[in-house]
N, CA and C atoms as a LAMMPS dump frame, in Angstrom:
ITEM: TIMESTEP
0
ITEM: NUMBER OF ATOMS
306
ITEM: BOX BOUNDS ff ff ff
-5.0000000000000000e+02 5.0000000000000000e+02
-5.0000000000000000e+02 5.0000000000000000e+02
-5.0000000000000000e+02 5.0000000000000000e+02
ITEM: ATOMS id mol type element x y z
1 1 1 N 10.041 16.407 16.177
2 1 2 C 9.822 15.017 15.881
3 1 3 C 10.884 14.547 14.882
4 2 1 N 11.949 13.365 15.569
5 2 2 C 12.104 13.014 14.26
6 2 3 C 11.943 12.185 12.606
7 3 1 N 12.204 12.405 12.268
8 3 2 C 11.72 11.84 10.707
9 3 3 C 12.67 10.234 10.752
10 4 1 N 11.349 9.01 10.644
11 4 2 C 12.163 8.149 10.245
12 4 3 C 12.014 6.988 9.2
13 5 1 N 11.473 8.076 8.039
14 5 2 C 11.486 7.097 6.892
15 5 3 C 13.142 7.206 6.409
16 6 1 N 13.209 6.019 5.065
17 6 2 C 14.257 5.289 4.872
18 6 3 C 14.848 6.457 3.642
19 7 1 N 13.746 6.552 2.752
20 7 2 C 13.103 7.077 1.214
21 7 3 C 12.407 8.44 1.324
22 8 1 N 12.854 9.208 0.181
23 8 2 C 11.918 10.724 0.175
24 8 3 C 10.505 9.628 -0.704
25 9 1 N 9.287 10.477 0.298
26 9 2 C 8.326 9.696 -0.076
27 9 3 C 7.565 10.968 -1.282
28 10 1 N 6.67 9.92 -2.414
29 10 2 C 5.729 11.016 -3.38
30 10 3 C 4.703 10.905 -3.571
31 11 1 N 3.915 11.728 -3.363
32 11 2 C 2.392 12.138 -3.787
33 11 3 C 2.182 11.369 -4.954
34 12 1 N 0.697 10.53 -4.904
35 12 2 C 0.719 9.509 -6.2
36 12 3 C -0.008 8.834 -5.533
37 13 1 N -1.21 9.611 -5.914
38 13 2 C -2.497 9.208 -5.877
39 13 3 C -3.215 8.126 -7.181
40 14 1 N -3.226 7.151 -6.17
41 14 2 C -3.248 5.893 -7.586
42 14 3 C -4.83 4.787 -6.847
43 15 1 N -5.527 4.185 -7.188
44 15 2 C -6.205 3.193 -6.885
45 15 3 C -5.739 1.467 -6.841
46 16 1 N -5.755 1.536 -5.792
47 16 2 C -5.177 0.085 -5.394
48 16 3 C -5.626 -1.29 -4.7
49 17 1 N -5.414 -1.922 -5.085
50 17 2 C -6.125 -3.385 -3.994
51 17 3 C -5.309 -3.925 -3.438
52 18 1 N -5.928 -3.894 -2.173
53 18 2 C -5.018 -4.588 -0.841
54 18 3 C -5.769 -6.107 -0.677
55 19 1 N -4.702 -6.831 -0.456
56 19 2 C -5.047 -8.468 0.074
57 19 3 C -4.636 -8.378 1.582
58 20 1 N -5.501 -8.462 2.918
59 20 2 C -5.091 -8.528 3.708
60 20 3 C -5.431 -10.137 4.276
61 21 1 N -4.304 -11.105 3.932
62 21 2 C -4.213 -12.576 4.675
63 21 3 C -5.075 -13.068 5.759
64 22 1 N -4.726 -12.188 6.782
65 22 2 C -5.553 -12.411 8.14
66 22 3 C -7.49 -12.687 8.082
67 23 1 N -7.723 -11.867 7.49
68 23 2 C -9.208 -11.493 6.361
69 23 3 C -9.734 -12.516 5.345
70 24 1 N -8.646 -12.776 5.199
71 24 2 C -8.889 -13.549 4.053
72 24 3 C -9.752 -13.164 2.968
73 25 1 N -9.292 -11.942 2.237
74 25 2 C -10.001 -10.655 1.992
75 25 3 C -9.457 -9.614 1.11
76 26 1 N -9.854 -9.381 0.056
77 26 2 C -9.659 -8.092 -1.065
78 26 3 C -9.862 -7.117 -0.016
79 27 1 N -9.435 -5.605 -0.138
80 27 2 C -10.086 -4.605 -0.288
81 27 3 C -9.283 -3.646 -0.815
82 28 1 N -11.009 -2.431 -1.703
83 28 2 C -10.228 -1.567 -2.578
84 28 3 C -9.772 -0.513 -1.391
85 29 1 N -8.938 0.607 -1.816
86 29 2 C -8.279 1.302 -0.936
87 29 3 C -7.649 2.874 -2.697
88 30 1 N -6.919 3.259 -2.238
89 30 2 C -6.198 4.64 -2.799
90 30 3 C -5.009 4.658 -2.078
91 31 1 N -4.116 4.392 -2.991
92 31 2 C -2.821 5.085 -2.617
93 31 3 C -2.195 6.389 -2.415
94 32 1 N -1.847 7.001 -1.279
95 32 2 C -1.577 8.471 -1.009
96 32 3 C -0.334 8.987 -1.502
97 33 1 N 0.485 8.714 -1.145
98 33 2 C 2.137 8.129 -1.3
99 33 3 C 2.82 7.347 -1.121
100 34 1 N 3.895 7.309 -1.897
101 34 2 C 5.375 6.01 -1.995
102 34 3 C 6.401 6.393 -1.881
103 35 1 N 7.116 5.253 -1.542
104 35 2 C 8.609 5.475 -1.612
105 35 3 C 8.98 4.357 -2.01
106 36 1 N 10.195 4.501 -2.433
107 36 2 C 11.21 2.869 -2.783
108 36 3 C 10.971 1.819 -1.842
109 37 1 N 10.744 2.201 -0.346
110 37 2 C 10.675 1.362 0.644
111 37 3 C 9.418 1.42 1.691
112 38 1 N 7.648 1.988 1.266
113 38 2 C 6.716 1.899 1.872
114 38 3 C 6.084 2.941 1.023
115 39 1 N 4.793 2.867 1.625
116 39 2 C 3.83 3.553 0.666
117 39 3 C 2.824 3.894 2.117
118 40 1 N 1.67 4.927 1.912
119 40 2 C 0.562 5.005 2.649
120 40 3 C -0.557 4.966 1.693
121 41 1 N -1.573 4.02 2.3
122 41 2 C -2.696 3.974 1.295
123 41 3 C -4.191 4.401 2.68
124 42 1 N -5.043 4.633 1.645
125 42 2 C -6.323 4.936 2.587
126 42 3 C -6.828 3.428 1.864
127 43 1 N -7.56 2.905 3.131
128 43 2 C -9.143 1.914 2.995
129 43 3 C -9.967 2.074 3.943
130 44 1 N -11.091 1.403 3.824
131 44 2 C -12.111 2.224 4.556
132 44 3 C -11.821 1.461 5.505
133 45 1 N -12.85 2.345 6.583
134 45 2 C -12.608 2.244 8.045
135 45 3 C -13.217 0.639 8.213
136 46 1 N -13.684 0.076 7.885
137 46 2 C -13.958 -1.219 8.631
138 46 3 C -13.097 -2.261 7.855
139 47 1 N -11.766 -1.646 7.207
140 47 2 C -11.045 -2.971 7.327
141 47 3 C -10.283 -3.248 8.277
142 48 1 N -10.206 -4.366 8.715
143 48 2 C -9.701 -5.009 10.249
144 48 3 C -8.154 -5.051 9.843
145 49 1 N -7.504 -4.177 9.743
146 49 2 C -5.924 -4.395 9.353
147 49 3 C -5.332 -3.965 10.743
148 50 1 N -4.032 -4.237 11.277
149 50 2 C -3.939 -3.321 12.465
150 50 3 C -2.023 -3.785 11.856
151 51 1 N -1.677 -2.967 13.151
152 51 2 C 0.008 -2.713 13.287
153 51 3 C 0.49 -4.374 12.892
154 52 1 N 1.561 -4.398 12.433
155 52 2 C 2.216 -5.401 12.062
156 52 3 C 1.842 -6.922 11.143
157 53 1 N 0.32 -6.257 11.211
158 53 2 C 0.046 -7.162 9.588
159 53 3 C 1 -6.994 8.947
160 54 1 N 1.282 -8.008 8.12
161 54 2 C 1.564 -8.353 6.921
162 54 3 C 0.81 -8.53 5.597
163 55 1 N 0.699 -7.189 4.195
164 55 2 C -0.603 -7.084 3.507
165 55 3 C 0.168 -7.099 2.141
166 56 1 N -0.545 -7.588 1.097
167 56 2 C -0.028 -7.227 -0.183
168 56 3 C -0.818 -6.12 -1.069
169 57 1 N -0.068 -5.205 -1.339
170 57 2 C -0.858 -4.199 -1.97
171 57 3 C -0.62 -4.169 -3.874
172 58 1 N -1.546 -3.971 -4.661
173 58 2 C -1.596 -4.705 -5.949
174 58 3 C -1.278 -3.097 -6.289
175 59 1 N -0.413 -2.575 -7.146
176 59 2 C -0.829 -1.225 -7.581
177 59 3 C -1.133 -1.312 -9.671
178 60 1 N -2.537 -1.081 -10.109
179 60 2 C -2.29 -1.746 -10.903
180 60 3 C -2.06 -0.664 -12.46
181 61 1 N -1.637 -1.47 -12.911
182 61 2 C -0.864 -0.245 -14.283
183 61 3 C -2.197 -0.13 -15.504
184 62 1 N -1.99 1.157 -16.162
185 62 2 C -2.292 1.428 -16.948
186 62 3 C -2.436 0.659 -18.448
187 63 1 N -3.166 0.479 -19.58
188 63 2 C -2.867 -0.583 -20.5
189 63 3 C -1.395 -0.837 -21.424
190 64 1 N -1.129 0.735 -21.684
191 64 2 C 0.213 1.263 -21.824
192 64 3 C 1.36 0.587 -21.19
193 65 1 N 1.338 0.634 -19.92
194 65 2 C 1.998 0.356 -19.23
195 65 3 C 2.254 -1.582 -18.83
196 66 1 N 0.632 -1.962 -18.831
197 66 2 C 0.877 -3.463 -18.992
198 66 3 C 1.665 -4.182 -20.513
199 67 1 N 1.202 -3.611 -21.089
200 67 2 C 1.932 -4.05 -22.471
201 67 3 C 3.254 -3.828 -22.129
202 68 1 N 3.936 -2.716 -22.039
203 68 2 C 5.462 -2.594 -21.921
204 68 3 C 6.161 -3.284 -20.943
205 69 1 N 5.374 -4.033 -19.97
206 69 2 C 6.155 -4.732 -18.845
207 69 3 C 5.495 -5.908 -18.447
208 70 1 N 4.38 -6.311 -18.997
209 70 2 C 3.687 -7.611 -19.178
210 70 3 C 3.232 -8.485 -18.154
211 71 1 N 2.428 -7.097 -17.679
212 71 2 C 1.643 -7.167 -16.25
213 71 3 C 0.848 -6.211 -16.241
214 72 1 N 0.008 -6.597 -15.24
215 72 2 C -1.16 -5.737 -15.451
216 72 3 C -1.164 -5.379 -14.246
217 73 1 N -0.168 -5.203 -13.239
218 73 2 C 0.012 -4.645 -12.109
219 73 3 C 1.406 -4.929 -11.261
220 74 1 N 2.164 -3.874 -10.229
221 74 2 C 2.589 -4.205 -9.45
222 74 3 C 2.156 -4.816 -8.16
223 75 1 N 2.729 -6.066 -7.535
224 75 2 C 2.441 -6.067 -5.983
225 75 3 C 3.622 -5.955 -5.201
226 76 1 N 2.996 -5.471 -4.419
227 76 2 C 4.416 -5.318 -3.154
228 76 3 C 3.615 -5.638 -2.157
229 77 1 N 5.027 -6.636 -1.238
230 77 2 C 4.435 -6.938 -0.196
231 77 3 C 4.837 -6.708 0.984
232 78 1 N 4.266 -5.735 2.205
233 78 2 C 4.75 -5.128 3.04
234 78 3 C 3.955 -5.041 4.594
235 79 1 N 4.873 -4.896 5.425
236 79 2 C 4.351 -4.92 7.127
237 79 3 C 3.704 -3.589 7.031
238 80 1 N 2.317 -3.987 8.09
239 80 2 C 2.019 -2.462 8.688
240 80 3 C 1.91 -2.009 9.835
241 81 1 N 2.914 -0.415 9.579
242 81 2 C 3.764 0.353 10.793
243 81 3 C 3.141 1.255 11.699
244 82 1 N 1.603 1.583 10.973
245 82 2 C 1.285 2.573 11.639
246 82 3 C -0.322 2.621 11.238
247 83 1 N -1.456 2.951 11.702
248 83 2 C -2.634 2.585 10.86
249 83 3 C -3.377 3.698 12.031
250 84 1 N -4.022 4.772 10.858
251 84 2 C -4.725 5.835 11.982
252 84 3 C -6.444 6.368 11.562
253 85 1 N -7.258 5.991 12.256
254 85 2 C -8.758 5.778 11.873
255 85 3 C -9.146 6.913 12.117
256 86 1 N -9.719 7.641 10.337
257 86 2 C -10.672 8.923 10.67
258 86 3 C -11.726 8.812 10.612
259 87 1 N -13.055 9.341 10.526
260 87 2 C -14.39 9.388 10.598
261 87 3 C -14.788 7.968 9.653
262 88 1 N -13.782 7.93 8.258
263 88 2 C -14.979 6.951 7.318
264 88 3 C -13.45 6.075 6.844
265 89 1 N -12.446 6.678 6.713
266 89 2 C -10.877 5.815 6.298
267 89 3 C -10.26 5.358 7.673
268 90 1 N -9.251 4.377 7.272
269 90 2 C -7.891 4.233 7.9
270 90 3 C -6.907 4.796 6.921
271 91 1 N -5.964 5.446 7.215
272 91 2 C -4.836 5.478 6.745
273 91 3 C -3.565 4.567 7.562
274 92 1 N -2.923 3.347 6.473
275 92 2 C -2.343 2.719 6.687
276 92 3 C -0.65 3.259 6.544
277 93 1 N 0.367 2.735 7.116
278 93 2 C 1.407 3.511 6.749
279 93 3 C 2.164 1.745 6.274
280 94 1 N 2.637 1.306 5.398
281 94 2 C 3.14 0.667 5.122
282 94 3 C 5.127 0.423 4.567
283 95 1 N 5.879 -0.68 5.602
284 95 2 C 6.912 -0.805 4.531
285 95 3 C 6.744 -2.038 4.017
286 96 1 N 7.623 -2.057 2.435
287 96 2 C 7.778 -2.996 1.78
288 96 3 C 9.228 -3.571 2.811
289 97 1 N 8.473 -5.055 2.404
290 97 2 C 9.319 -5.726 2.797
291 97 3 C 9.879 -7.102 1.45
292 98 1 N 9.348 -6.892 0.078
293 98 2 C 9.991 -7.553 -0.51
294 98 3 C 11.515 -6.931 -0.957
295 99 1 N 12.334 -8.181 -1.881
296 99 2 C 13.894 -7.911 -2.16
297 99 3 C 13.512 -6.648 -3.176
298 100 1 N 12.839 -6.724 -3.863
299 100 2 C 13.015 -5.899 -5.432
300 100 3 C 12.196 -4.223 -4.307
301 101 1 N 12.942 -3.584 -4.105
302 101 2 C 12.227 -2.052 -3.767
303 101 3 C 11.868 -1.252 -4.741
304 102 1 N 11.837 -1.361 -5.645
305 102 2 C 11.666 -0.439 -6.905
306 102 3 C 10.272 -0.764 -7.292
C-alpha cells in the first residue's frame, strides 16, 4: 500500500471539539494523531460526518498554555478524507485545509 500522507504524523492523544456545519452541531470527540497537515480524531458513532465534509476541530490548550498565546484553544479547519465506523466510534481522518499549518 502506498503511503499518502503529506507530514510524519504523532501520537497525541488530546480531547477535542468538533463543529460539524452540516449538523449544525458541537461534538466532543479525542484526538488520535497529527500532523502539520491533518489529524485523526475519534467521535462517536452517531455523528453524521461523512467523506468530504468540511469540519472545524477546536484543540483546546492547557491554562499554561492559554496564557502564553492568548487563547484558550487551537482551531483548524479541515476536509474529511476518510471516516471508518467501529462498534461505538468513527474514526475520522482529516486534512487541514487552513493557510497557517502549524
Amino acid at each position: 500500500m502506498n503511503e499518502k500522507r503529506k507530514a510524519d504524523r504523532h501520537e497525541f492523544a488530546w480531547p477535542v471539539c468538533v463543529w460539524l456545519p452540516n449538523a449544525n452541531h458541537f461534538y466532543e470527540g479525542r484526538n488520535i494523531n497529527v500532523s502539520r497537515t491533518g489529524a485523526m480524531v475519534s467521535l462517536s458513532i452517531v455523528c453524521p460526518v461523512s467523506i468530504s465534509d468540511t469540519i472545524e476541530i477546536n484543540f483546546p490548550r492547557t491554562a499554561m498554555l492559554a496564557k502564553k498565546y492568548g487563547q484558550a484553544g487551537r482551531i483548524k479547519v479541515g476536509i474529511v478524507k476518510r471516516v471508518k465506523r467501529e462498534s461505538d466510534i468513527a474514526l475520522v481522518a482529516v486534512e487541514f485545509t487552513d493557510p497557517n499549518p502549524a
